[in-house]
N, C-alpha and C positions, 0 to 999 in steps of 0.2 A: 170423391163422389159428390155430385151437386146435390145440396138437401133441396129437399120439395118443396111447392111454394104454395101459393093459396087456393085452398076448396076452390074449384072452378065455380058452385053455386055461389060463395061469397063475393066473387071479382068479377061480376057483369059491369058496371061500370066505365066509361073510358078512364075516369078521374081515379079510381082505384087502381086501375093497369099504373097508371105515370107516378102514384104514388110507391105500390107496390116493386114496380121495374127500378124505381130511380134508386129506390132504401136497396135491393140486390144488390144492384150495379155500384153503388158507393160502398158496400163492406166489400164487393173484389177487388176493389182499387181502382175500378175503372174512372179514366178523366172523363169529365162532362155525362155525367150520367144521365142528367136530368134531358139533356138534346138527344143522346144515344137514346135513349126511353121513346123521347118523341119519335124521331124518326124511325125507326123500329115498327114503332105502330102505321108510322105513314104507309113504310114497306111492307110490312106482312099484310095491311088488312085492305091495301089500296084505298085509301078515302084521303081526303086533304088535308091538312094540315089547320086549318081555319073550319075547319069541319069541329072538331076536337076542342078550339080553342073559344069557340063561339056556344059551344054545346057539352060541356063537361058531364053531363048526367045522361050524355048517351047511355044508349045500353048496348053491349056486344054478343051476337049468339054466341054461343055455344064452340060451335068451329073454328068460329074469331078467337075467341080466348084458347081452347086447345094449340089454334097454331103459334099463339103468341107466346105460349108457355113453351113449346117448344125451341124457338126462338131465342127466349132469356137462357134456355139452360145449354142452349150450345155458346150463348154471347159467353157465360160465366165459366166455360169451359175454357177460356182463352181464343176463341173462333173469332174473327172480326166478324165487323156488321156482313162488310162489302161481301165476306165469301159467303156467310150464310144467306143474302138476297143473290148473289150469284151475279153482281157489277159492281161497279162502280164509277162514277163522274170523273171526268179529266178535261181543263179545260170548258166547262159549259157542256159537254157530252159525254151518254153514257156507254160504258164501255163491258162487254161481257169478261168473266175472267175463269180460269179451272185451275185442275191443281196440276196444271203444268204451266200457270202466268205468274206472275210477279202482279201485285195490286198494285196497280197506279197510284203513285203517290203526288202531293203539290210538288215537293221538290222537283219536280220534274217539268215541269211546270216551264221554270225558268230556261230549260234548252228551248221548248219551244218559243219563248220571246225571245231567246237571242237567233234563230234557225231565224225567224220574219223578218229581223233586221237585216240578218244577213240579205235576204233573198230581196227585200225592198230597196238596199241602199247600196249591192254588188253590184247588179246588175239592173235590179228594175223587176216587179210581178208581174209585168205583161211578160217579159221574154221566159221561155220554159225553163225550167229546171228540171233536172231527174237526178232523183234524189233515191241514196242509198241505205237503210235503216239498219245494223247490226246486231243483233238480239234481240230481235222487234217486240215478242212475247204478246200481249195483248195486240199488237198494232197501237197502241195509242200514242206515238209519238209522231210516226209518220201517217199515218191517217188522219191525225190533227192537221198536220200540214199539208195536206192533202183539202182537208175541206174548207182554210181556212185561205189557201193559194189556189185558186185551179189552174192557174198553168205550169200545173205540176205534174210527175209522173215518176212510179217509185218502184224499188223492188225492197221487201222488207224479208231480212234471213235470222233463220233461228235454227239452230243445231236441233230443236224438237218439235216432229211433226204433231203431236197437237197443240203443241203452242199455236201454230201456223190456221190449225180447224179452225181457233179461236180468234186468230188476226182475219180471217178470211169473212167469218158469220158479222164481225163488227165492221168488216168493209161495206160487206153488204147491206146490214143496216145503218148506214150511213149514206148509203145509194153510193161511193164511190170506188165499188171495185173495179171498174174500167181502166183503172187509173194507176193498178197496182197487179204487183205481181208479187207472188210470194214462193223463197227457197229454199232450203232447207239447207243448209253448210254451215259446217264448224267455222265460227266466223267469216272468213275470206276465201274460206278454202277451193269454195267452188262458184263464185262469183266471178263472171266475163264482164268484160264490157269496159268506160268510163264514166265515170258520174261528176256530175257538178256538185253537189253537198253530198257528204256522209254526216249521219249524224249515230248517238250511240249511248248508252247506259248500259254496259258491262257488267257484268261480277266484280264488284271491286271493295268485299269485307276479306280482313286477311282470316284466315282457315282458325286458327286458333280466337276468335274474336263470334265466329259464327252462334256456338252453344249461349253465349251472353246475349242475345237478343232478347228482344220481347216476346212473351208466348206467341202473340199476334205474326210474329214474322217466320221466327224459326222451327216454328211449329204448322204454320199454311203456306207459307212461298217457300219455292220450289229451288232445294239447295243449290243447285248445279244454275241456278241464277242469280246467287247469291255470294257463293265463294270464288274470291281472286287469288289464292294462294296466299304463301308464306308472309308475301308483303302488300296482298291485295292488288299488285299489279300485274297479273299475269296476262290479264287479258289484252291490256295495254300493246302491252310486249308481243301479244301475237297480230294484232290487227295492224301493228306498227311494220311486220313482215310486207304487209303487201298494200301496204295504204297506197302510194305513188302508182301500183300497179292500176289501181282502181279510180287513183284521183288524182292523174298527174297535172291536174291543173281544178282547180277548184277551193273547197273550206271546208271544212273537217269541225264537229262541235261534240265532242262528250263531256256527257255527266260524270260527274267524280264523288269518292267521300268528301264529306265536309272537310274544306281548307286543305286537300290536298291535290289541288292544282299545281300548285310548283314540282311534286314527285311528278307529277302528269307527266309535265314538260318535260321534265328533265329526260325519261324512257322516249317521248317521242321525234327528242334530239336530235339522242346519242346514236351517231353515223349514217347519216341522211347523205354520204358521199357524194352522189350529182344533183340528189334534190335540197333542193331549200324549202325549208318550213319557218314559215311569221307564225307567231303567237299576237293576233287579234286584239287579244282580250279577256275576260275572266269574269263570269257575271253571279253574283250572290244568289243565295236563293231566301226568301222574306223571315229565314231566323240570323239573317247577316253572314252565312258563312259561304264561301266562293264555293260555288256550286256546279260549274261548267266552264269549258276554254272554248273561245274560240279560234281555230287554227285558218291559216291560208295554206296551200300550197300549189309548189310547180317544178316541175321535173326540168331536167335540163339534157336529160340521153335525147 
């Protein structure tokens, strides 16, 4: 049970909220309390950030402090910031997310710089690309690449149609849903066509590893986008069924756990009989651990 925190008549203040929020936030262990404090108030109360910094002896109604109290006590319940504001940033944009997304995390980050190299230094951004997303969830991977390339064009698939609500309203606010299509199949299952990039961040914690997370994870993202089976590569393994089908000529890039790109490979190998698959490359993500592969491929049926 969260104990209670200050007489609402005693904490009109801004200066007392960042006092008050930051001392909570550090006996639950939370990192960076004192930024999580600030930002918190940026997002609940909509005012700026230099607003607060410039004017510490504001004074906040009434409403203001009630919804910020509500706020701290779902933070200190283990709720992240991102889901109690209902987004979060990826890339320079903001991104909606529900309790059927996965929060966008930086790691992620890192597909997308290696997704623009690719597409800059394959073939060229002027010429199109159409590009394939696998477990899209939010959209924020391929709707990044989407706004960051326009001569792009995408279909982004997720096994759960409100994952897909949620990739659709962030298309939109983006202004680039013209540009995308979204479909609902268990991975590959019901995907037509050929694509020039696939890109992907899978399920890939092993099952027995899931309960050890952080409250923040295993407790708001949505399991079945979390769990890869017994070795965490299940997903691997099934995408690997039909990738040539879908990509018999083009580059292939997923996110992996940390430093476990060589398992990667090694599933996306084994018995590629007429097709050949390059292995790219391999790109860190900024805590130094190899974060994503980039693959080539090309069929030879």
């Amino acid at each position: 049970m969260i104990k209670n925190t200050m007489p609402l008549k005693l904490c009109l203040k801004i200066s007392d909220i960042i006092t008050h929020f930051t001392s909570e936030l550090t006996k639950a262990g939370i990192a960076n309390a004192h930024n999580e404090t600030r930002q918190m108030i940026v997002d609940a109360i909509a005012i700026r950030r230099e607003d607060f910094i410039l004017n510490p002896q504001m004074i906040l109604t009434r409403s203001q402090i009630i919804r910020l109290e509500s706020w701290l006590k779902r933070r200190l319940s283990g709720e992240p910031l991102a889901r109690i504001r209902g987004w979060q940033e990826f890339y320079g944009r903001k991104f909606m997310l529900s309790s059927a997304t996965l929060e966008p995390r930086p790691d992620s980050e890192t597909l997308i710089d290696a997704a623009l190299q690719v597409i800059d230094t394959q073939r060229g951004p002027a010429n199109s690309w159409r590009i394939l997303d696998v477990g899209t969830g939010t959209g924020c991977l391929v709707l990044t690449l989407l706004a960051e390339r326009c001569n792009t064009t995408a279909i982004g698939v997720d096994i759960c149609n409100q994952a897909l609500v949620i990739a659709q309203q962030n298309a939109t606010s983006l202004g680039i849903e013209d540009r995308v299509t979204w479909l609902q199949s268990n991975y590959l299952d019901q995907v037509t066509g050929e694509f020039d990039l696939l890109i992907s961040n899978p399920p890939y914690i092993k099952s027995a590893d899931i309960c050890s997370l952080q409250t923040e994870v295993v407790g708001h993202d949505p399991h079945l986008a979390l769990e890869g089976g017994l070795d965490g590569l299940d997903a691997y393994r099934y995408v690997k069924t039909d990738l040539f089908r879908v990509l018999p000529k083009g580059f292939a890039i997923f996110e992996t756990a940390c430093n476990d790109c060589n398992r990667v490979i090694s599933i996306l190998n084994a018995g590629t009989n007429h097709n050949w698959l390059s292995v790219l490359g391999t790109r860190q993500d900024l805590a130094g651990c190899e974060r994503c592969i980039i693959l080539e491929t090309f069929s030879r049926v």
